[in-house]
C-alpha positions in Angstrom: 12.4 89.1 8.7 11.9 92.8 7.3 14.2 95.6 8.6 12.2 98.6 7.2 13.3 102.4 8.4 15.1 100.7 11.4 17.7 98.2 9.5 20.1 99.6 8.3 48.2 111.9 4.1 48.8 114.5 2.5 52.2 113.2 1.6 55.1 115.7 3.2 56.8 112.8 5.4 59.3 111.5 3.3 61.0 108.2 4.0 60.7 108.3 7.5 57.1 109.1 7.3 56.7 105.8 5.7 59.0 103.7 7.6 56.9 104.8 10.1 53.3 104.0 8.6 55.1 100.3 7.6 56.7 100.3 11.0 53.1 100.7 12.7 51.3 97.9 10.7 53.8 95.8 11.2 53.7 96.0 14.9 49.5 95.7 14.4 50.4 92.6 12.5 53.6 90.9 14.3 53.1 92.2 18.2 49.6 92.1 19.4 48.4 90.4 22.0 44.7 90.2 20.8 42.6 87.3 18.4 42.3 89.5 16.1 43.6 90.3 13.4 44.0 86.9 12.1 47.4 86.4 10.3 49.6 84.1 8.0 52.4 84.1 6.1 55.1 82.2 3.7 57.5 84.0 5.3 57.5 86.6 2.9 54.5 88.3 2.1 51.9 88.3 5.3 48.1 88.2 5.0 45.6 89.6 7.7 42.3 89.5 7.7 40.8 91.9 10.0 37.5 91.2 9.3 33.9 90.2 7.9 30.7 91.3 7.4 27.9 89.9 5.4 25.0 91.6 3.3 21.9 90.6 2.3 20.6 90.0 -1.1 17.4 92.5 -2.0 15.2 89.0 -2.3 14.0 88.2 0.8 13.6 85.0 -0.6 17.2 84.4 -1.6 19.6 81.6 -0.1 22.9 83.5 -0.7 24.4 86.5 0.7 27.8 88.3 0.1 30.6 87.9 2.2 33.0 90.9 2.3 36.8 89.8 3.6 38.8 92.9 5.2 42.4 91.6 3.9 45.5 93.6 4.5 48.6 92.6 2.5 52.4 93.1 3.4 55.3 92.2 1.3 53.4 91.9 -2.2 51.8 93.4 -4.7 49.1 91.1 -4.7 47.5 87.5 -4.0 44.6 85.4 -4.8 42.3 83.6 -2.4 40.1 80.8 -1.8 37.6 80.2 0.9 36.6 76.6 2.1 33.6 75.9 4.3 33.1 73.3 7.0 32.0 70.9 4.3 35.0 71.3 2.6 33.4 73.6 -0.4 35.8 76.0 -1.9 34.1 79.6 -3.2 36.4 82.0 -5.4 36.4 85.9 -5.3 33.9 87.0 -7.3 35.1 90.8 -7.1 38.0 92.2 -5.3 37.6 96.3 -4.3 40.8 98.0 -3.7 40.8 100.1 -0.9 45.2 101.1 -0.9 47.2 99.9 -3.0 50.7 98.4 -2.6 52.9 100.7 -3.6 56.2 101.8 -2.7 57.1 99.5 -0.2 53.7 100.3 1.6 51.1 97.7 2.2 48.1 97.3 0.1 44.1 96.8 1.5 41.8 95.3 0.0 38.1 94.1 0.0 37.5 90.6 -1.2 33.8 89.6 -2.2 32.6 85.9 -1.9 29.0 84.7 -3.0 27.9 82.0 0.1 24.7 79.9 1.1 23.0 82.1 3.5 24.7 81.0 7.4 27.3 79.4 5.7 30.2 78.2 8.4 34.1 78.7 7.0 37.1 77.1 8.4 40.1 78.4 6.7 40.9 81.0 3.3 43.7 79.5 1.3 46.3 82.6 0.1 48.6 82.3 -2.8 50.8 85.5 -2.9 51.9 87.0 -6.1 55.5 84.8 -6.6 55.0 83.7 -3.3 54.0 80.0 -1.9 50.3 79.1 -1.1 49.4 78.7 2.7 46.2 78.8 4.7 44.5 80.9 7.5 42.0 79.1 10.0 38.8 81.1 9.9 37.2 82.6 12.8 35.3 80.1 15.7 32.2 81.4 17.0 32.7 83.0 20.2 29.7 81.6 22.9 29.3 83.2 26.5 27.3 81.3 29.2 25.4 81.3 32.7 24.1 78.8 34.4 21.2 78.8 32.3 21.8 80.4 29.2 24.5 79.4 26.4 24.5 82.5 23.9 26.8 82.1 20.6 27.5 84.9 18.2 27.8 84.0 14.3 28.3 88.0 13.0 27.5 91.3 11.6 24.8 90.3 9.0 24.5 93.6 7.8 25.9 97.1 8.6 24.4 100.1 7.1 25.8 103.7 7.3 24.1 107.0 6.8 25.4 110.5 7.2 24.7 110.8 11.1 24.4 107.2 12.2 25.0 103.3 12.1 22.6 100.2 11.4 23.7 97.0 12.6 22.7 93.9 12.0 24.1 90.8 14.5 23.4 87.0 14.3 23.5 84.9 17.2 21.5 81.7 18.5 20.6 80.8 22.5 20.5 77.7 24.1 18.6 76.1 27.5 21.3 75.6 29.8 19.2 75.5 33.0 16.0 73.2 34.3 13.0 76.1 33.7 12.0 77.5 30.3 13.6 80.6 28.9 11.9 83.7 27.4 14.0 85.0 24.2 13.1 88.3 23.1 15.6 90.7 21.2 15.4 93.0 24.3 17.5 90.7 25.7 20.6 91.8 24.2 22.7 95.4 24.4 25.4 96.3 21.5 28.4 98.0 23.8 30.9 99.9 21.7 34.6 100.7 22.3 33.7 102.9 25.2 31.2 100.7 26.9 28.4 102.7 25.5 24.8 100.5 25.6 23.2 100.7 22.6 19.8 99.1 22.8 17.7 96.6 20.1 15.2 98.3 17.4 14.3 95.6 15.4 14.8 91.5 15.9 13.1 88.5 16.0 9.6 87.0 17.7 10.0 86.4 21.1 10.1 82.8 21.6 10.0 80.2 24.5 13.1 77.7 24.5 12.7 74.9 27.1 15.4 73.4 28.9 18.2 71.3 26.7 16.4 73.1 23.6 17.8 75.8 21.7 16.4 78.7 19.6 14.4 77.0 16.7 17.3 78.8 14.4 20.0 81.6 14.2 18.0 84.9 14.8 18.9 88.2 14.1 19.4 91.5 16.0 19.1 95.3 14.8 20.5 98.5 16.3 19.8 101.8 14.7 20.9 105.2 15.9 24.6 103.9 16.7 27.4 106.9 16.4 29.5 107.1 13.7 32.7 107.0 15.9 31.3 103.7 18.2 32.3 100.4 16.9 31.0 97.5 18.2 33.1 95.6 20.9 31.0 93.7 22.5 27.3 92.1 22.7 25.9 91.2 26.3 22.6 89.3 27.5 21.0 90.7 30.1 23.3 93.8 30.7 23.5 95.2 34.0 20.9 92.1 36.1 23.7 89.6 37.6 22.8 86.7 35.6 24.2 89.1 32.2 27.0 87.9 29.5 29.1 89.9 27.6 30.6 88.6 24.8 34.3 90.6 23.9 33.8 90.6 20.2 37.4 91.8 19.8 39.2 89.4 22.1 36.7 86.4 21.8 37.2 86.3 18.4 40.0 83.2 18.3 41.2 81.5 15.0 39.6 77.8 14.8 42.0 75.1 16.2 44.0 73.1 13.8 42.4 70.0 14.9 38.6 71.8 14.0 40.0 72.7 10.5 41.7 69.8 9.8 41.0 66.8 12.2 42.0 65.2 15.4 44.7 63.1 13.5 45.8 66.0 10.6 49.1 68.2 10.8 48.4 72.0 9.5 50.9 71.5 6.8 51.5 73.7 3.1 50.2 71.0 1.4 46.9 71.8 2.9 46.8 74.5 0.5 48.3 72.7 -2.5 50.7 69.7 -3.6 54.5 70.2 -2.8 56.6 70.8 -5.5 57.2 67.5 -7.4 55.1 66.0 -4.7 53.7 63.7 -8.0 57.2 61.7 -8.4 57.5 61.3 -5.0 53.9 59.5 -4.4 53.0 55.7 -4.9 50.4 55.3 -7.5 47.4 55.1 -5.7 48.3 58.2 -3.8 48.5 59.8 -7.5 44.9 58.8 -8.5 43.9 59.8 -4.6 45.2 63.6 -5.4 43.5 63.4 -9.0 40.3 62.4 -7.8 40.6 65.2 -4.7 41.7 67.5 -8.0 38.8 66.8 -10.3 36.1 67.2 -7.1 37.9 70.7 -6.5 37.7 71.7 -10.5 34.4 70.8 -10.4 33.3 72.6 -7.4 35.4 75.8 -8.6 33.5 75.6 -12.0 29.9 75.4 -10.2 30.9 78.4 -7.9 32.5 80.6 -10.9 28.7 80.0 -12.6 27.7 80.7 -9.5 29.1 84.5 -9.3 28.9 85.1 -13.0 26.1 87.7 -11.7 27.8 89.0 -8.2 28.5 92.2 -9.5 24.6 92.7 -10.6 23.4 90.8 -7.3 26.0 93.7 -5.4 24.5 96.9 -7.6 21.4 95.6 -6.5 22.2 95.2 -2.7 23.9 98.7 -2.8 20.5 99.7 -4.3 18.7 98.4 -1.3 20.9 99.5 0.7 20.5 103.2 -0.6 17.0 103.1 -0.1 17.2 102.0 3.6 19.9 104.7 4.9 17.2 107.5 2.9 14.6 106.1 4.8 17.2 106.1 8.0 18.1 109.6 7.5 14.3 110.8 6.7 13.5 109.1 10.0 16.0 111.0 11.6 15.6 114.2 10.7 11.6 113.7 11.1 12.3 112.6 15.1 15.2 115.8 15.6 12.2 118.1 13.8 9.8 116.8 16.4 12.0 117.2 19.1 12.7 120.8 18.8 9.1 121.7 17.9 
């Protein structure tokens, strides 16, 4: 699908200042009530991730995208992280972008770049702090609201473009029949709602397509809004805002870690040796238990070399993204300023 023009302290506190900034984070981190952030810890150093978006490749003919982690760190200077899929593929960091650093007792931020198969599902990021101990974080389910004959389910910000006056974004989301009578899909179906409950309404999307009952849209299909504010963030996507059959999806609170049993099975404990082998774990383990962890460590070598090839060329598949992303917030802003001439003539 082509999105043409429409895609898209000053430091005087002292201390106290900083006890205060620390002070606040950890409260974000420790004491709210809402999904998300996600969060986990060795009981040192604590990981959030507070969010992700993807971005397209420019080749509309690419099966990969880039996956950009929002990860906050409290407690060290640094980590290193792994991401593993629902086929249990592991992907390393092909770049990390430092957004704060951790310095002076304050917490760093950081973005943390991942080459994927296009639509690929996670189900947990491994973290090893710096001198710390290696533990997991279940990834993010896929929120889903529902009638009585609609089941909608909402996979993401696919891309998320920024100009000087306004936001592009990009959501991914598939619909299923959950009544008796056939269902018209078209992207007017759907409203972006920001913080404020503020409607924004679709500019660019998919065919409209008929889905008959039991059936579901032939695949994911995406959604654009254009002309978003700069201070709106989305909060929420609905179907059918305002008629009495709508959904709204909370985007914020409906956005619940995976269960343990989804990541790692119906019969599996969340354990650190998820992550990695327990400290002389080796000695400890009967012999065929030894060849079973050697095996399970030559598959995961081999996959980590095969996805290290893989990103040997992230950082000229990101210029080029940026590239194309450049040219779409020009052609954004030209738009712009050609409908606010037009307006005022």
């Amino acid at each position: 699908m082509q999105y043409t023009s429409n895609e898209i302290v000053k430091n005087n506190g002292g201390t106290k200042m900083r006890l205060f900034v620390l002070a606040l984070l950890l409260a974000l981190v420790l004491g709210t009530a809402q999904a998300v952030p996600l969060q986990g810890s060795d009981g040192n150093a604590t990981v959030v991730l507070f969010g992700a978006t993807r971005t397209p490749l420019d080749d509309e003919n690419a099966t990969e995208e880039i996956l950009k982690v929002d990860v906050g760190l409290v407690g060290a200077e640094n980590a290193t992280y792994e991401l593993v899929d629902q086929n249990d593929k592991t992907y390393l960091p092909g770049l990390y972008k430092t957004l704060q650093p951790a310095l002076s007792g304050l917490p760093g931020r950081q973005l943390v770049y991942f080459l994927i198969p296009k639509d690929d599902l996670f189900k947990l990021i491994k973290v090893t702090p710096k001198g710390g101990l290696p533990f997991a974080i279940n990834w993010w389910a896929t929120p889903k609201g529902f009638n009585e004959n609609v089941i909608i389910r909402y996979y993401g910000i696919t891309d998320w473009l920024i100009n000087p006056d306004e936001q592009g974004i990009v959501v991914q989301l598939r619909a299923a029949n959950n009544g008796t009578k056939d269902i018209y899909l078209t992207p007017e179906n759907f409203t972006l709602l920001d913080q404020w409950g503020w409607p924004y309404r679709p500019t660019a999307g998919f065919d409209p397509e008929v889905i008959g009952p039991g059936m579901a849209s032939e695949t994911r299909v995406l959604v654009g809004f254009t002309g978003v504010s700069l201070i709106s963030r989305p909060a929420a996507l609905a179907y059918n805002y305002g008629a009495p059959d709508q959904i709204i999806i909370n985007l914020e609170n409906d956005m619940v870690a995976l269960s343990d049993e989804k990541v790692y099975g119906a019969n599996a404990t969340k354990t650190v040796s998820a992550s990695a082998p327990a400290a002389g774990s080796a000695s400890a383990s009967s012999g065929s238990q030894s060849q079973a962890q050697a095996a399970s460590a030559g598959d995961q070598a081999n996959q980590t070399s095969n996805t290290t090839t893989k990103l040997s060329s992230l950082k000229e598949k990101i210029a080029a993204s940026k590239a194309r992303l450049a040219g779409t917030q020009a052609s954004l802003h030209e738009s712009t300023k050609n409908e606010s001439q037009n307006s005022t003539a």
